[in-house]
C-alpha atoms as a printed R data frame, in Angstrom:
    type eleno elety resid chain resno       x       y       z
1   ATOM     1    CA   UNK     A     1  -6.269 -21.050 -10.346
2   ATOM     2    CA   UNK     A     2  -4.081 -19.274  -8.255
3   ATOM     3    CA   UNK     A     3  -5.572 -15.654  -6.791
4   ATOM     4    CA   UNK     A     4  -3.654 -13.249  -5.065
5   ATOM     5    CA   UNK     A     5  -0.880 -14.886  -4.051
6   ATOM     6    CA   UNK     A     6   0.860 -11.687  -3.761
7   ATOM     7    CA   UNK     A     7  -1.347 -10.663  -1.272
8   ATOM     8    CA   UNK     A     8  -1.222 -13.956   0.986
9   ATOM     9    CA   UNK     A     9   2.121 -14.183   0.974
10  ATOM    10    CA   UNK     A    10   2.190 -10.343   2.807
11  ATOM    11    CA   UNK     A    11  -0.231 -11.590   4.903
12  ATOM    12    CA   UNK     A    12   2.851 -14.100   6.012
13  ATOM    13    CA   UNK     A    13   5.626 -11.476   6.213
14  ATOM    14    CA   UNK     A    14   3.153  -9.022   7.872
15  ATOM    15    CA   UNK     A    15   2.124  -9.856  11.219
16  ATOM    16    CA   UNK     A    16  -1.504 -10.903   9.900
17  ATOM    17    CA   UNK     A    17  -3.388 -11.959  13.159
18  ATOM    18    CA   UNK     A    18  -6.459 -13.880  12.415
19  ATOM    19    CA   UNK     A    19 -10.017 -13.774  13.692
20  ATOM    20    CA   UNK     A    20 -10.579 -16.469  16.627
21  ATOM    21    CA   UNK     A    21 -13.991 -18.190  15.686
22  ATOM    22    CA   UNK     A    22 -14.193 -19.469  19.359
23  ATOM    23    CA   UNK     A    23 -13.510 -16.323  21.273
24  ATOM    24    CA   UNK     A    24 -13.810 -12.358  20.615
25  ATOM    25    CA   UNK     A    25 -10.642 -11.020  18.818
26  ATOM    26    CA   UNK     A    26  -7.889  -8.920  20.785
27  ATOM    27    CA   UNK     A    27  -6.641  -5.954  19.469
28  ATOM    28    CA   UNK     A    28  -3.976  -6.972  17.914
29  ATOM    29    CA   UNK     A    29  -0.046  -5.643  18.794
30  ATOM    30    CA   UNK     A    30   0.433  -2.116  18.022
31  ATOM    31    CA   UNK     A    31   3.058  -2.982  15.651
32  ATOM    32    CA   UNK     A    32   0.754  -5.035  13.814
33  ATOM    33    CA   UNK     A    33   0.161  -3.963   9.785
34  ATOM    34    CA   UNK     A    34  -3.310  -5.942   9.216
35  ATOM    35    CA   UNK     A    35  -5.650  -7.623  11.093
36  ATOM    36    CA   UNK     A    36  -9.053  -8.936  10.638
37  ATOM    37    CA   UNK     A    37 -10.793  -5.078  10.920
38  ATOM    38    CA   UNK     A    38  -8.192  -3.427   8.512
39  ATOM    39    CA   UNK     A    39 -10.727  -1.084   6.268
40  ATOM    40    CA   UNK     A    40  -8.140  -2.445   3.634
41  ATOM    41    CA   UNK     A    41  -8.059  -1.017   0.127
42  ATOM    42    CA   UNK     A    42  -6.049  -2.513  -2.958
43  ATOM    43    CA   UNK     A    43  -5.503  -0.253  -5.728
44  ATOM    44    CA   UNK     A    44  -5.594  -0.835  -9.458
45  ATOM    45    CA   UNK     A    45  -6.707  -5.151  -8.969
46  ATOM    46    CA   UNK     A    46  -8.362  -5.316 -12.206
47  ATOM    47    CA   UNK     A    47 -10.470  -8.801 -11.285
48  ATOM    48    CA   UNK     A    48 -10.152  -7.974  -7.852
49  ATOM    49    CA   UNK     A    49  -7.621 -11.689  -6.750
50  ATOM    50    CA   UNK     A    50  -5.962  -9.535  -4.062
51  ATOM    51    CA   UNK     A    51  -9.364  -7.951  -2.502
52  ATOM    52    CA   UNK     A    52 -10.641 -11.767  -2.453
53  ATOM    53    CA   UNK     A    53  -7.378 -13.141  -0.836
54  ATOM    54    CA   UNK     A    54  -7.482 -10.926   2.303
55  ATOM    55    CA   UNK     A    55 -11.156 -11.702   2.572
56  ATOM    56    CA   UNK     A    56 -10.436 -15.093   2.356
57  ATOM    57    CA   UNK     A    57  -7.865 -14.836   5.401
58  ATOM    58    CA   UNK     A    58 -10.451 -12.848   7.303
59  ATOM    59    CA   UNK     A    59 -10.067  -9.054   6.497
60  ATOM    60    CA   UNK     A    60 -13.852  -8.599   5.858
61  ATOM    61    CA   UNK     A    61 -13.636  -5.000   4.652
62  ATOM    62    CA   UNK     A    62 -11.360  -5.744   2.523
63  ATOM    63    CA   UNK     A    63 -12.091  -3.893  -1.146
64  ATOM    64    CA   UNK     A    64 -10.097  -2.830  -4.276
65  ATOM    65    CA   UNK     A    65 -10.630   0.272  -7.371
66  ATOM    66    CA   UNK     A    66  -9.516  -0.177 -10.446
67  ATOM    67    CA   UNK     A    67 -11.282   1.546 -13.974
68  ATOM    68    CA   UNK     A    68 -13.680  -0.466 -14.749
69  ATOM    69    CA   UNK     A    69 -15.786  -1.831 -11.397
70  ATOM    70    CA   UNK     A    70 -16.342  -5.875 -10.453
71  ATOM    71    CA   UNK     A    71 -18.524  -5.789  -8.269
72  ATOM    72    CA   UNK     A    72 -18.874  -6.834  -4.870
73  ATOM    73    CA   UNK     A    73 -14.875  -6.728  -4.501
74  ATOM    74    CA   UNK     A    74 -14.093  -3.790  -6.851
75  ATOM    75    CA   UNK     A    75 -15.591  -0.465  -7.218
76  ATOM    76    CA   UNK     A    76 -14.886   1.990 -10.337
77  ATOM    77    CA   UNK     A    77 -11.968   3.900  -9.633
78  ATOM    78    CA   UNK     A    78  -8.697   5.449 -10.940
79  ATOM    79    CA   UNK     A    79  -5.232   5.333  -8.795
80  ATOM    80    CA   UNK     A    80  -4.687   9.335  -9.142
81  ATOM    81    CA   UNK     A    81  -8.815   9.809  -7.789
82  ATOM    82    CA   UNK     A    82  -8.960   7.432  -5.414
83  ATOM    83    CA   UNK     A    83 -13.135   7.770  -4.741
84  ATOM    84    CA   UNK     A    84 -13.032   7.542  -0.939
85  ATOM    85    CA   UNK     A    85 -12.592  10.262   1.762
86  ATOM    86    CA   UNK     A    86  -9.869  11.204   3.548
87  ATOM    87    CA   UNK     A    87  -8.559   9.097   6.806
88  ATOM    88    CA   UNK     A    88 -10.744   6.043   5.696
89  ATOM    89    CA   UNK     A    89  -8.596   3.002   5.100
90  ATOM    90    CA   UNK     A    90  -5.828   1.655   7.900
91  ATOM    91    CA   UNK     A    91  -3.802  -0.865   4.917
92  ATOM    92    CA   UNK     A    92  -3.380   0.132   1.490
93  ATOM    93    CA   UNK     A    93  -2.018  -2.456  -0.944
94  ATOM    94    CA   UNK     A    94  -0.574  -1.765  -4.518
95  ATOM    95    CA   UNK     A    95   1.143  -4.836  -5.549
96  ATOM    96    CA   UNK     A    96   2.598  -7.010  -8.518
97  ATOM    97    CA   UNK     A    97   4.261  -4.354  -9.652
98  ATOM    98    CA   UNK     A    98   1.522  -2.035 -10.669
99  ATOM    99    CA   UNK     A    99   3.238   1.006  -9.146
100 ATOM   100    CA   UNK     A   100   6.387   0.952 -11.875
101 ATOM   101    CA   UNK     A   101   3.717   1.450 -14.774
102 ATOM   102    CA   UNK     A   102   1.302   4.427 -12.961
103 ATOM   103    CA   UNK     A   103   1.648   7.021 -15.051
104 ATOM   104    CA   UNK     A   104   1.009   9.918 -13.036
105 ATOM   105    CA   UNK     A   105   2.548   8.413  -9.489
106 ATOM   106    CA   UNK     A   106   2.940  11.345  -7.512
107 ATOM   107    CA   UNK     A   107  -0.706  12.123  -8.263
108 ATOM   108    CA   UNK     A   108  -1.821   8.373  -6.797
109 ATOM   109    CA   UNK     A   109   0.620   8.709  -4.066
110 ATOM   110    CA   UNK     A   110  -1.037  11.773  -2.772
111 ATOM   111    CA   UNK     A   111  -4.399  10.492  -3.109
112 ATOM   112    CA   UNK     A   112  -2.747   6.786  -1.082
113 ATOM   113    CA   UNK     A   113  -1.639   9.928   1.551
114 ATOM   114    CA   UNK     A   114  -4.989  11.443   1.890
115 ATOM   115    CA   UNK     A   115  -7.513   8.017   1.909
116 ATOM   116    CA   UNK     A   116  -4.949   6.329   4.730
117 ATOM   117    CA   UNK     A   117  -5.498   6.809   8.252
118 ATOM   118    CA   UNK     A   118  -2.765   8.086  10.228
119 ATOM   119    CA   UNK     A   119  -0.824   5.301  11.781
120 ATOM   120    CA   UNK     A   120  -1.818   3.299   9.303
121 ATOM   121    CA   UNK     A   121   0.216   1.178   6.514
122 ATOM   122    CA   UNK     A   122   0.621   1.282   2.968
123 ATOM   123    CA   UNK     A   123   2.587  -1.651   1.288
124 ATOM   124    CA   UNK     A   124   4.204  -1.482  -2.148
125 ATOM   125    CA   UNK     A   125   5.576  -4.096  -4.188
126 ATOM   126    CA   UNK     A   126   7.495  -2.762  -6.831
127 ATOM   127    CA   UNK     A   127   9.841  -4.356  -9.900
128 ATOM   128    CA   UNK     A   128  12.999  -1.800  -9.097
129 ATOM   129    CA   UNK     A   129  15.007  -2.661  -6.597
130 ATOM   130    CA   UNK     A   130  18.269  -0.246  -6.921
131 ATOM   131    CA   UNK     A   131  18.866   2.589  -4.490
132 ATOM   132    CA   UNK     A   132  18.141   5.596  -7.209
133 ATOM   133    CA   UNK     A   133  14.865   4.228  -7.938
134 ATOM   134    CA   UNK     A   134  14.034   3.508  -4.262
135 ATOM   135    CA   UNK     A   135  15.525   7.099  -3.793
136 ATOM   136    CA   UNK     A   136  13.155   8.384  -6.430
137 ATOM   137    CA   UNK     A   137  10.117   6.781  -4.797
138 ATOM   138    CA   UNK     A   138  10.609   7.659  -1.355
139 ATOM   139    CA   UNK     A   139  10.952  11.296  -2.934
140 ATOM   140    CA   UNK     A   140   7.410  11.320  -3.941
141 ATOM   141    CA   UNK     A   141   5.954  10.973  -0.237
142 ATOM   142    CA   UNK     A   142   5.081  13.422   2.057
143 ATOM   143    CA   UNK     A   143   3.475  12.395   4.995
144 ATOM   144    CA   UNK     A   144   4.786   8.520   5.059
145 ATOM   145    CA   UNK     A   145   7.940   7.377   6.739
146 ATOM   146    CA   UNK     A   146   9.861   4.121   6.077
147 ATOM   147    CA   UNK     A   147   9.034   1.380   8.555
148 ATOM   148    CA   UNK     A   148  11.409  -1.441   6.307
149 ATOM   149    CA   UNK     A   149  11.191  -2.974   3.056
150 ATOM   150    CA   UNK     A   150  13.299  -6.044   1.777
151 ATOM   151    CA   UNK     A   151  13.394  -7.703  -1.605
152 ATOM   152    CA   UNK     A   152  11.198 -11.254  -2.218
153 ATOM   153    CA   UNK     A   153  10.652 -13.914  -4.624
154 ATOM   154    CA   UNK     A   154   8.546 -12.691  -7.305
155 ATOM   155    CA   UNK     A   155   4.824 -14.206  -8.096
156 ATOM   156    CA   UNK     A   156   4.776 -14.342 -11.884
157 ATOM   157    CA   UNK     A   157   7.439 -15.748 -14.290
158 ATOM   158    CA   UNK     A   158   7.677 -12.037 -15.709
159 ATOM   159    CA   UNK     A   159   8.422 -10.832 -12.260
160 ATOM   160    CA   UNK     A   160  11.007 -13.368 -10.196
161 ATOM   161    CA   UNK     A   161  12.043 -10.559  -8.084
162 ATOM   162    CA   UNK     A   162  10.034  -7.865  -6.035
163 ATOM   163    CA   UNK     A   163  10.874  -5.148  -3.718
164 ATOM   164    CA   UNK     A   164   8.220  -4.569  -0.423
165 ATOM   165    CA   UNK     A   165   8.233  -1.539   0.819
166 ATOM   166    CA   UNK     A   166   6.220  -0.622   4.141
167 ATOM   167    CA   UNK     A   167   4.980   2.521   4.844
168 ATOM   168    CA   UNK     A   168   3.286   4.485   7.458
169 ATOM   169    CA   UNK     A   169   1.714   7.733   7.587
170 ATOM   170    CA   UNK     A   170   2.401  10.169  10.422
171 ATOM   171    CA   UNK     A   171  -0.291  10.550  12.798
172 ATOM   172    CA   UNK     A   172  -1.546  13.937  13.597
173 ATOM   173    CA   UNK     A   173  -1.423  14.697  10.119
174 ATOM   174    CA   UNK     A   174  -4.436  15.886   8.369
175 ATOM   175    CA   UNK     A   175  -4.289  16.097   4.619
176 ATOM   176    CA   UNK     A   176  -7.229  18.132   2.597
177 ATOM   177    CA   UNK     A   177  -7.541  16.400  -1.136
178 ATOM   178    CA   UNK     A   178  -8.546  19.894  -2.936
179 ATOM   179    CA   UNK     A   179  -5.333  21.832  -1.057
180 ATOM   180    CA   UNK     A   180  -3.069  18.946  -2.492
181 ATOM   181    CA   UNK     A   181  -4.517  19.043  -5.786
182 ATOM   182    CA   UNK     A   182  -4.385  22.979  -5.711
183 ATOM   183    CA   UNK     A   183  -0.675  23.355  -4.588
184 ATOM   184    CA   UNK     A   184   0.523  20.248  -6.954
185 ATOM   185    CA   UNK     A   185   1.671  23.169 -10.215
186 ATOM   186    CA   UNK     A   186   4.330  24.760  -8.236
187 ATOM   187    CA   UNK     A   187   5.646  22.783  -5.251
188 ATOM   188    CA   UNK     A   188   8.602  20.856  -5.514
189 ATOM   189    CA   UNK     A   189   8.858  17.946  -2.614
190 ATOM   190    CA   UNK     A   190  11.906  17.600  -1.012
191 ATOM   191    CA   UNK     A   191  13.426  14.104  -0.846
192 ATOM   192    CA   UNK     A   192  14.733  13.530   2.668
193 ATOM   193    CA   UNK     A   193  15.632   9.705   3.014
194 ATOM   194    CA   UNK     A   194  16.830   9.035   6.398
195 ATOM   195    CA   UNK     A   195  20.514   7.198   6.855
196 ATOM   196    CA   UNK     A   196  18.678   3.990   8.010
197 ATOM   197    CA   UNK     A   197  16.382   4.050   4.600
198 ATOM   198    CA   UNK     A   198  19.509   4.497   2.883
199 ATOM   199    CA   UNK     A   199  21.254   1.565   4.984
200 ATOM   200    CA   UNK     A   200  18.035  -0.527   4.254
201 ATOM   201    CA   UNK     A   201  18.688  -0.115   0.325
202 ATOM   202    CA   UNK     A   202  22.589  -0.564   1.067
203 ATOM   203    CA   UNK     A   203  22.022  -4.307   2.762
204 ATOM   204    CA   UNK     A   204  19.038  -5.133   0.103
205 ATOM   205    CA   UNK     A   205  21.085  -4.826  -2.685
């Protein structure tokens, strides 16, 4: 059985440094995305395959929500109330796709905004790759910015192709989950997607 693969093959594209079991590990580049003490979260992993294949590379506190919990690797937990604090997890992964079929995404994107540290990364792999939708999801974020994203061979026959999308959230930010959830009925985001996103989506496509 194959677990995760999703998750190992980011692990490949994204500067993944692993522990040393012969000598104390060095903090790792600062352009690095995940190392062996990411607090990692995955969101909505149902059995938990992507929680166990970054523990199984050597992210120890590595762990995943989803509704119902499977425990030790997932905890009960819905995308839109993520159960975790604010400025607790450096990587966030949502992958295979789940994102396209969220039905409330701007709701689990804020939550992603608040539970993320600042400076740290939030990866997406998502089915659309065309520049509306890309447009449309980069609308939805307020406190990430683009670091690249790139289209890759899919990991299930019902998904050949997949679009990555990095993320990372501004530092000096501070986020407060019951002032997002208060100000959500009236406030209209404004999509600002930089000329080198757009150039990004251009040369993807």
């Amino acid at each position: 059985m194959v677990v995760g693969i999703d998750v190992l093959r980011l692990t490949n594209d994204l500067d993944f440094y692993p522990a040393s079991s012969t000598s104390p590990p060095s903090p790792p580049p600062t352009d690095a995305f995940l190392s062996p003490r990411s607090q990692s979260l995955c969101v909505d992993t149902a059995s938990g395959e992507d929680v166990f294949s970054l523990r199984e590379i050597g992210v120890k506190n590595a762990l995943g929500i989803y509704r119902k919990a499977a425990l030790p690797l997932v905890m009960s937990g819905l995308p839109h109330r993520i159960p975790f604090s604010s400025d607790t997890f450096d990587f966030v992964f949502v992958g295979r796709g789940r994102f396209d079929v969220f039905p409330r995404p701007l709701d689990v994107v804020a939550e992603i905004e608040i539970v993320t540290q600042p400076r740290g990364h939030v990866v997406f792999h998502v089915k659309a790759n065309d520049s509306y939708s890309f447009n449309s999801f980069m609308e939805l974020f307020d406190k990430c910015v683009l670091l690249r994203m790139h289209d890759v061979d899919g990991f299930q026959n019902h998904l050949p192709r997949v679009r990555e999308i990095v993320l990372q959230k501004e530092s000096g930010v501070a986020i407060h989950r019951h002032l997002v959830r208060k100000d959500k009925g009236g406030t209209s985001r404004k999509c600002i997607v930089p000329e080198y996103s757009q150039k990004l989506v251009a040369h993807a496509e």
